[in-house]
C-alpha positions, 0 to 999 in steps of 0.5 A: 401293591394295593392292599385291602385290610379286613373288618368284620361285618354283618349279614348282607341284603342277599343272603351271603353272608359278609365275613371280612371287609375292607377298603384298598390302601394304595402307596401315595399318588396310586390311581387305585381304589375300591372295596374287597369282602370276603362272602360265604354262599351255600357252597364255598368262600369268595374274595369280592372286589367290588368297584376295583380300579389298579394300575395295569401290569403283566401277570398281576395275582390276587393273594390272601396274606397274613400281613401287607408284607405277605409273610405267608400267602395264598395265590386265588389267580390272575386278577381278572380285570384292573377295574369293576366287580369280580370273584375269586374262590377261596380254598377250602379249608383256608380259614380266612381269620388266618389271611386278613389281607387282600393284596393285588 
């Protein structure tokens, strides 16, 4: 299951501003790699996976979790793609700081 722990970072060229970030983790020998952020924009949250790769598989989620266990977890949905760049909206009111993992 690739997990993306999160960092804190600054401000972002565009204007969103980079909550969270951090580099996939994969179990030895998992083809997977890429980056995923957490940005504001003038509206809402989003989960960014930035220059994505995974394994393919049927009915893959992406989830916020409160640890690589996924103790406690929020669904964002399908994972729209096993590789390049791609969203996902944050809920509002879930407090990111509260869910530092991404898992796929």
């Amino acid at each position: 299951m690739p997990v993306a722990e999160a960092l804190p970072v600054g401000t972002t060229s565009s204007g969103e501003e980079a909550l969270l970030r951090g580099k996939f983790t994969h179990p030895p020998g998992h083809p997977g790699a890429g980056t995923a952020s957490v940005y504001q924009t003038d509206t809402n949250q989003i989960i960014r996976l930035i220059d994505f790769k995974s394994t393919t598989g049927p009915n893959l989620f992406v989830y916020l979790a409160t640890d690589k266990s996924a103790t406690e977890f929020i669904n964002l949905g399908l994972l729209k793609s096993t590789g390049g760049d791609q969203n996902y909206d944050i809920p509002t009111g879930v407090k990111v700081t509260d869910y530092p993992c991404v898992l796929v």
